[in-house]
DRENGU-185189 format. One record per residue (C-alpha): residue in one letter; y, x, z; residue number from 1. Coordinates in steps of 0.02 Angstrom, whole numbers, padded with zeros to 5 digits. Layout:
<rovos>
{vexvex = A&y = Y&x = X&z = Z&zakol = NUM}
...
</rovos>
This chain:
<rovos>
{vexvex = X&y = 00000&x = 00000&z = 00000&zakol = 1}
{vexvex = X&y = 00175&x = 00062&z = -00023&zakol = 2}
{vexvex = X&y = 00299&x = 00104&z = 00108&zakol = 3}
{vexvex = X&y = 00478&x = 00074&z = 00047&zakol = 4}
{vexvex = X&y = 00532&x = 00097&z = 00222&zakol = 5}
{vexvex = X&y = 00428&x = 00286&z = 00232&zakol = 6}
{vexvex = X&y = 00526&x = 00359&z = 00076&zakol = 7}
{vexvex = X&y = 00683&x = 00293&z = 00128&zakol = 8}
{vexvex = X&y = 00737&x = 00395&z = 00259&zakol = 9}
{vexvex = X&y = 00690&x = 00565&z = 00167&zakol = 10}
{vexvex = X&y = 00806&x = 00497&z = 00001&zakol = 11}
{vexvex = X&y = 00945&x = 00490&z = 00108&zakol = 12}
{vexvex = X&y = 00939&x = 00678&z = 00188&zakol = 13}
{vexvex = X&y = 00879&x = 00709&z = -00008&zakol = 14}
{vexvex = X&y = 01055&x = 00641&z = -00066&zakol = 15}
{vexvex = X&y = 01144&x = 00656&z = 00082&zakol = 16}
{vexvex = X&y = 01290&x = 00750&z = 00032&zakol = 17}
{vexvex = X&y = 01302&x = 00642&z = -00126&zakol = 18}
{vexvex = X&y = 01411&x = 00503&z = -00170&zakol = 19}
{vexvex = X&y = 01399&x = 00397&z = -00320&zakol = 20}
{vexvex = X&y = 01540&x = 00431&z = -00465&zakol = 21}
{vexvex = X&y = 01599&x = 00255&z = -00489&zakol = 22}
{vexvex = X&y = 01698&x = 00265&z = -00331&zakol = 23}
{vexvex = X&y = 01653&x = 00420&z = -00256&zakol = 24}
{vexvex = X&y = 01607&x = 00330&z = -00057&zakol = 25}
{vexvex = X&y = 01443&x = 00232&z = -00105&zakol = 26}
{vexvex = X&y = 01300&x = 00344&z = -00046&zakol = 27}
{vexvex = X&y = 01191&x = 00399&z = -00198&zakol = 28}
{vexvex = X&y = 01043&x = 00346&z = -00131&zakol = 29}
{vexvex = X&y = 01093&x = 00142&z = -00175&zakol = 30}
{vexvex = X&y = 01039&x = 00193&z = -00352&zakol = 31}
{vexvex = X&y = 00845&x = 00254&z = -00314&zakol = 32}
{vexvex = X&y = 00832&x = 00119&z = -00186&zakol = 33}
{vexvex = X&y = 00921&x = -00023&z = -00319&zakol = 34}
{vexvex = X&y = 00789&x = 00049&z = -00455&zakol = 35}
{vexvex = X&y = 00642&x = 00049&z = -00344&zakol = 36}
{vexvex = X&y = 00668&x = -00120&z = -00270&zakol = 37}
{vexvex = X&y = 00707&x = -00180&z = -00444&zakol = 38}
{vexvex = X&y = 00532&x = -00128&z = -00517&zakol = 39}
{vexvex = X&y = 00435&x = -00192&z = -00353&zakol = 40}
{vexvex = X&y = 00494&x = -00376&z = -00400&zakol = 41}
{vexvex = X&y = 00431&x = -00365&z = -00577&zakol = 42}
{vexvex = X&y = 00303&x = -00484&z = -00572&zakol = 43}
{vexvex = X&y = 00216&x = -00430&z = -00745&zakol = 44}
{vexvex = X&y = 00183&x = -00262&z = -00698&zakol = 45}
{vexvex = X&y = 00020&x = -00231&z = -00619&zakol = 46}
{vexvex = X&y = 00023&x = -00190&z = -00404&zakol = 47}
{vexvex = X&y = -00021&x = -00013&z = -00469&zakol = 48}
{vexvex = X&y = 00125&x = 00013&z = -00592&zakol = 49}
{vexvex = X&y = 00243&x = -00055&z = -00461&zakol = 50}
{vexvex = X&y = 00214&x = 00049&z = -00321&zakol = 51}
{vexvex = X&y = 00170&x = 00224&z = -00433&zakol = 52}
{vexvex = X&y = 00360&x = 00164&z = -00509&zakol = 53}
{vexvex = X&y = 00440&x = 00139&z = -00354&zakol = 54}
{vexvex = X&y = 00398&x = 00306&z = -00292&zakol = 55}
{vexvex = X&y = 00435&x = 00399&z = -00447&zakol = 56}
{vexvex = X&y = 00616&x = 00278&z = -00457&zakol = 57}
{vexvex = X&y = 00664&x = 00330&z = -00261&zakol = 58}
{vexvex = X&y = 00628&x = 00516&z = -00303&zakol = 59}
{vexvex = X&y = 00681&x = 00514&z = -00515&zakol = 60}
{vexvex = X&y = 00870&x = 00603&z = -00472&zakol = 61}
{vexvex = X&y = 00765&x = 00728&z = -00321&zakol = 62}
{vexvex = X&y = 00740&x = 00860&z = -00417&zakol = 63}
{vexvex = X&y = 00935&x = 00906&z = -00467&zakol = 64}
{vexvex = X&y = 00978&x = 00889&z = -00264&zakol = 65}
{vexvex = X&y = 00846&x = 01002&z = -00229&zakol = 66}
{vexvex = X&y = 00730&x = 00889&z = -00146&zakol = 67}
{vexvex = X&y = 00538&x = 00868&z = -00107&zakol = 68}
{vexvex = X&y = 00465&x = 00745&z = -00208&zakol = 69}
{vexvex = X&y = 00297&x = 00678&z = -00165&zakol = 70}
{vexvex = X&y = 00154&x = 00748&z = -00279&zakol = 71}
{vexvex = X&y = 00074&x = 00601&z = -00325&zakol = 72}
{vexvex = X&y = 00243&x = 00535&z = -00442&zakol = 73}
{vexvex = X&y = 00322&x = 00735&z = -00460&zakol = 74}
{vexvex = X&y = 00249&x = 00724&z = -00638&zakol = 75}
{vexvex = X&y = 00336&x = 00547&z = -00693&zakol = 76}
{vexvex = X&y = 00487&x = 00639&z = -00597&zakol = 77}
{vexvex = X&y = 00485&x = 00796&z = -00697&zakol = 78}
{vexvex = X&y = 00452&x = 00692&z = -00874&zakol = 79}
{vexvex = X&y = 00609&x = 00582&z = -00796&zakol = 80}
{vexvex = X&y = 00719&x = 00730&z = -00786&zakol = 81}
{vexvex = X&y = 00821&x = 00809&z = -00915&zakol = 82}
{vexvex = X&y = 00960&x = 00947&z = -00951&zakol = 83}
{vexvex = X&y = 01074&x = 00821&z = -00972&zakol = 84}
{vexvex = X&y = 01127&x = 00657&z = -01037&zakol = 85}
{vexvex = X&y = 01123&x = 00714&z = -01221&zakol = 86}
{vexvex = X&y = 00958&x = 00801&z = -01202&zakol = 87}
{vexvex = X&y = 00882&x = 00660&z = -01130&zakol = 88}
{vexvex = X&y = 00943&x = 00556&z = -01283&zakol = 89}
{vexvex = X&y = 00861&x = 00654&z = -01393&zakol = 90}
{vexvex = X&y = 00703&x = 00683&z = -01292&zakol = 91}
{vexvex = X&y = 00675&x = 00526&z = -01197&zakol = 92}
{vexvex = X&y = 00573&x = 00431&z = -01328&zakol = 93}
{vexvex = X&y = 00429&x = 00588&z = -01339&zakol = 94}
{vexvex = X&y = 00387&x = 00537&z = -01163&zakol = 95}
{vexvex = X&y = 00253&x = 00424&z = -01101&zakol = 96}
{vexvex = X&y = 00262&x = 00250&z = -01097&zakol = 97}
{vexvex = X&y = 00274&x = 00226&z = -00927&zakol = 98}
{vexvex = X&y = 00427&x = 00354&z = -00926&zakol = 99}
{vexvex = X&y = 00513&x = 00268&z = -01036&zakol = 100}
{vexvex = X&y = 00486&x = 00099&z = -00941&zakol = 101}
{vexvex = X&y = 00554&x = 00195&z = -00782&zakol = 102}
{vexvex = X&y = 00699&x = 00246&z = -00865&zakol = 103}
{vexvex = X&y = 00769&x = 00069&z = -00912&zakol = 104}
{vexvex = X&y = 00786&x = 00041&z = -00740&zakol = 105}
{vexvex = X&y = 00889&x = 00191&z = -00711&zakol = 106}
{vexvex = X&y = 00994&x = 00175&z = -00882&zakol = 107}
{vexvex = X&y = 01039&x = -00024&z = -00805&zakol = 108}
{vexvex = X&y = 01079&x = 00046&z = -00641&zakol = 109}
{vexvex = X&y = 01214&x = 00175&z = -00726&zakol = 110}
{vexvex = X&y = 01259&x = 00038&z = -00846&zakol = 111}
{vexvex = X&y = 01306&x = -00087&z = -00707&zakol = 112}
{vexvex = X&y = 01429&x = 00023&z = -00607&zakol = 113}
{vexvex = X&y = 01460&x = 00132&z = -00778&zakol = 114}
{vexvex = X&y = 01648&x = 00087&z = -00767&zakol = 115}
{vexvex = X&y = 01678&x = 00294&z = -00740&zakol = 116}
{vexvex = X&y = 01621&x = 00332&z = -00908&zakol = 117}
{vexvex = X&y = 01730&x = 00372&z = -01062&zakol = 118}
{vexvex = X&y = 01722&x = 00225&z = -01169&zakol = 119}
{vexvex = X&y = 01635&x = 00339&z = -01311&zakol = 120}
{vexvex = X&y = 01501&x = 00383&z = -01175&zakol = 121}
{vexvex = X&y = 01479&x = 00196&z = -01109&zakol = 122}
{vexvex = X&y = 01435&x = 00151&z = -01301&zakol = 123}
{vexvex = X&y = 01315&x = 00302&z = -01314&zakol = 124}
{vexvex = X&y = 01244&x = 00241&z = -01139&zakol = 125}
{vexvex = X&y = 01223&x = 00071&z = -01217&zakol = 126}
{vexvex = X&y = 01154&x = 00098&z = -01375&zakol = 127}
{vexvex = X&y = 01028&x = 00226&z = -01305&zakol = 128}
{vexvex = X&y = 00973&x = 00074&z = -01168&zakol = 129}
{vexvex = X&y = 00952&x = -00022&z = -01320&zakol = 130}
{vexvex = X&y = 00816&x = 00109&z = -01412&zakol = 131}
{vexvex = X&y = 00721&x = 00113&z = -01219&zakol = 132}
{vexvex = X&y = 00726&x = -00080&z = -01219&zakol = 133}
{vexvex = X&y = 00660&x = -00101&z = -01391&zakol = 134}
{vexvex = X&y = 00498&x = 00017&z = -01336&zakol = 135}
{vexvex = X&y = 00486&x = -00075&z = -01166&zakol = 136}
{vexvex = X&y = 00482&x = -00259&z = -01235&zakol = 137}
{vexvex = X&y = 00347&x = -00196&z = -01376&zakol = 138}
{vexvex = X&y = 00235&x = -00109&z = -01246&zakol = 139}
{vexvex = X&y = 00266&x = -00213&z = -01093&zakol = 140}
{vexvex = X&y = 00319&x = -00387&z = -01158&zakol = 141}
{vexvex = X&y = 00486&x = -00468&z = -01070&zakol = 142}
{vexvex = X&y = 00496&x = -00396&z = -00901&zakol = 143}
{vexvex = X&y = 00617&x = -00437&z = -00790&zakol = 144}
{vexvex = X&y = 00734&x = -00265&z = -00823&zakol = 145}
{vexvex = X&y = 00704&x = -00308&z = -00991&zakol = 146}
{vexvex = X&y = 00826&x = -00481&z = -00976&zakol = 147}
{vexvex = X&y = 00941&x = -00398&z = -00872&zakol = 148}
{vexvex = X&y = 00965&x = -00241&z = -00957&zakol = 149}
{vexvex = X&y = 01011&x = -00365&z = -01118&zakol = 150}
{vexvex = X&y = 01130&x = -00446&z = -00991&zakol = 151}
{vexvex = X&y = 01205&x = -00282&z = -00940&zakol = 152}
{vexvex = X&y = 01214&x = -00226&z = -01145&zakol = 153}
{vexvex = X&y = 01287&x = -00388&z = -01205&zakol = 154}
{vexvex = X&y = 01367&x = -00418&z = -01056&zakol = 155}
</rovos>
């Protein structure tokens, strides 16, 4: 069974020092915990795929603060991580399925609370949601993420 409450206190000594960009006072740790609570309510994804996500989502931005990420997701974390925005847009799509599906809920997350971003990078962030949705709805079907990330695109 997964622990929410277990991983919780270690992502907030993990991003302790970090604050998210939008306003620069929300601890960063809101956007694991908003991804990973996200995924667990997806009724269409098997127990499994909810929990293994869930992990991976709390730890997916670890690995840049320098923290310990548990070995059963610190694969799906590494294949989550990139050298950067751009590289991720080019690379993303090579990944796994299940990557990919991860990633959505990180790209809505940065989308909703996005206001920070250039214009020019907002569009790039939206149109690259929009090539990880496509993949997601072929290989998962409508998920949950999937109608709010259109909501968040189309807004």
């Amino acid at each position: 069974m997964f622990n929410l409450e277990e991983h919780l206190e270690n992502i907030q000594e993990i991003h302790s020092h970090q604050n998210r960009k939008w306003d620069k006072d929300v601890p960063y740790w809101i956007h694991p915990l908003w991804c990973a609570t996200m995924i667990l309510s997806e009724p269409l994804l098997t127990e499994e795929q909810r929990h293994t996500g869930a992990l991976a989502l709390l730890y997916h931005d670890s690995l840049e603060a320098g923290g310990g990420v548990p070995p059963k997701v610190f694969r799906l974390v590494q294949d989550m991580t990139f050298d950067g925005f751009d590289a991720e847009m080019q690379l993303l799509m090579s990944k796994p399925d299940f990557v990919i599906l991860l990633k959505l809920y990180d790209k809505v997350s940065n989308l909703l609370d996005g206001h920070w971003m250039t214009k020019q990078r907002y569009d790039e962030y939206r149109l690259h949601t929009l090539r990880i949705l496509s993949h997601v709805k072929e290989v998962y079907g409508n998920l949950q993420i999937c109608e709010i990330a259109k909501a968040v695109v189309y807004g």
